[in-house]
N, C-alpha and C positions, 0 to 999 in steps of 0.2 A: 586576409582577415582584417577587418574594424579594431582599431585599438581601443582598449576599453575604457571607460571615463575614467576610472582612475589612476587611467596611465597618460591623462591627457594635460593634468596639470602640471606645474613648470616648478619642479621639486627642486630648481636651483635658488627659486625665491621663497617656498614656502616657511614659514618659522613654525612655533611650536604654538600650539591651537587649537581649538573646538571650532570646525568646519562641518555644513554640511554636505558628505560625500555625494549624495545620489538621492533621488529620491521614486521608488516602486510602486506601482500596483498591484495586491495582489488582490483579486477579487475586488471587492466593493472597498479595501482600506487601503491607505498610504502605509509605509515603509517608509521612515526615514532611516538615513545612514549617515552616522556622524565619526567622524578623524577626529579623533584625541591624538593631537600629534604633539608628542613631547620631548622629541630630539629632531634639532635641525638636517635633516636630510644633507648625506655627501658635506653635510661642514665640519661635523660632530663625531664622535666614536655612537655605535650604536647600543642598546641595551643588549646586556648579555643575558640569555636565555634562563638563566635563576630567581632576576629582580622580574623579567614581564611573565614568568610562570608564576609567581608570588604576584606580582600586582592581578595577572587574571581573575586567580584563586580569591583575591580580597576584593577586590572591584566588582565582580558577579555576585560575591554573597552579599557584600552591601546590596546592589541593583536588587536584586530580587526578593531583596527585605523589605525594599522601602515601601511604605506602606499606601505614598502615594503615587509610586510609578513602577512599582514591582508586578502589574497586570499589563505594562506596555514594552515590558523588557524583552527583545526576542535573541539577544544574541552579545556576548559581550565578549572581548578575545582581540588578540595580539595581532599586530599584524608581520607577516613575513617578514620586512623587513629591518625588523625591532626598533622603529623609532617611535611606533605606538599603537593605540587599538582601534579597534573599529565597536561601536556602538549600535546597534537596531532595535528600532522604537516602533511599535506600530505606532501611527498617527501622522501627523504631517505639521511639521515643527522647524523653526529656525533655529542657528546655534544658541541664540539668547534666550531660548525656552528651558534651555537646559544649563545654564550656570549655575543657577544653585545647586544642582541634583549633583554636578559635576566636582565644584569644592568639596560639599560634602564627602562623597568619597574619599578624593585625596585626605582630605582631613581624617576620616577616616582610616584608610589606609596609614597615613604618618602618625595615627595614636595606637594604630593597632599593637597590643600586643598580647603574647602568647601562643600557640600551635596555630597556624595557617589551616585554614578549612579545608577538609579534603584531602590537606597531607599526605596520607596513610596509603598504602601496599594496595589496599581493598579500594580504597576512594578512586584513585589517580592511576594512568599508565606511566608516570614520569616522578613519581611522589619523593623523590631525593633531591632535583632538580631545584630545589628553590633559595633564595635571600632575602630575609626579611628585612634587614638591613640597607641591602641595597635596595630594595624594593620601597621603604623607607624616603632614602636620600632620596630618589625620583621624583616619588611623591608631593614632596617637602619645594621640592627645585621649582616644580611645576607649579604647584602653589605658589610662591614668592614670585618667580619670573612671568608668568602667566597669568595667574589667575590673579593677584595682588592689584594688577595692573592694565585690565584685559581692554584692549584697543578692538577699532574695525578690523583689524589689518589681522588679527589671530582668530576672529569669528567671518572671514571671508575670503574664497581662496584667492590666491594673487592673480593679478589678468596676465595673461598671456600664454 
């Protein structure tokens, strides 16, 4: 079997970033697919399962609020490995399309307060599961270390 593209990049040099992963056709439109990577791969401890349930939870209801890109949001969600999400946009977009859409959120997210959307028994299969807190400090990290400061080198994935 073919390794799949995104197991092609060289995650001992990636940092933390808005990359775009891949990019689809389905029918007549593009897919884009963008890595919010917000912990250093194999350098780092990973996120624990309560801050990236909580950041999903708040990162999606922002996305599909937004009024001007909540009709292009197809998918917003963690990735396995808990060092960040994955993003799908219909449309056909670089990572710099999307910086602003991206602070927002986190910002977002780091003012958030009060009950997490979806929380609830009825909402969620996992609805105990979360920290807003930590979910928070992420946020807050990735802003300052990232996004404060955002170079090529965190909008393009490293060569090799």
């Amino acid at each position: 079997m073919e390794k799949i593209a995104s197991f092609t990049i060289n995650h001992l040099k990636l940092l933390p970033g808005i990359y775009v992963s891949r990019k689809d056709r389905a029918g007549d439109a593009t897919v884009t697919t963008f890595d919010i990577r917000m912990t250093r791969p194999n350098f780092e401890p990973v996120m624990n399962t309560a801050e990236v349930h909580t950041i999903e939870h708040l990162g999606a209801t922002f996305l599909r609020n937004d009024p001007v890109w909540q009709d292009r949001v197809l998918y917003f969600g963690p990735m396995g490995c808990r060092t960040g999400f994955y993003l799908l946009l219909a449309g056909d977009y670089e990572s710099a399309d999307i910086v602003p859409l991206i602070r927002e959120m986190f910002q977002f997210i780091c003012g958030y307060e009060g009950k997490v959307p979806g929380a609830e028994a009825r909402d969620c299969g996992n609805y105990l599961d979360m920290n807003l807190n930590m979910a928070k400090y992420f946020a807050g990290r990735f802003l300052h270390e990232v996004m404060d400061d955002l170079t090529e080198d965190r909008l393009v994935y490293p060569a090799d």
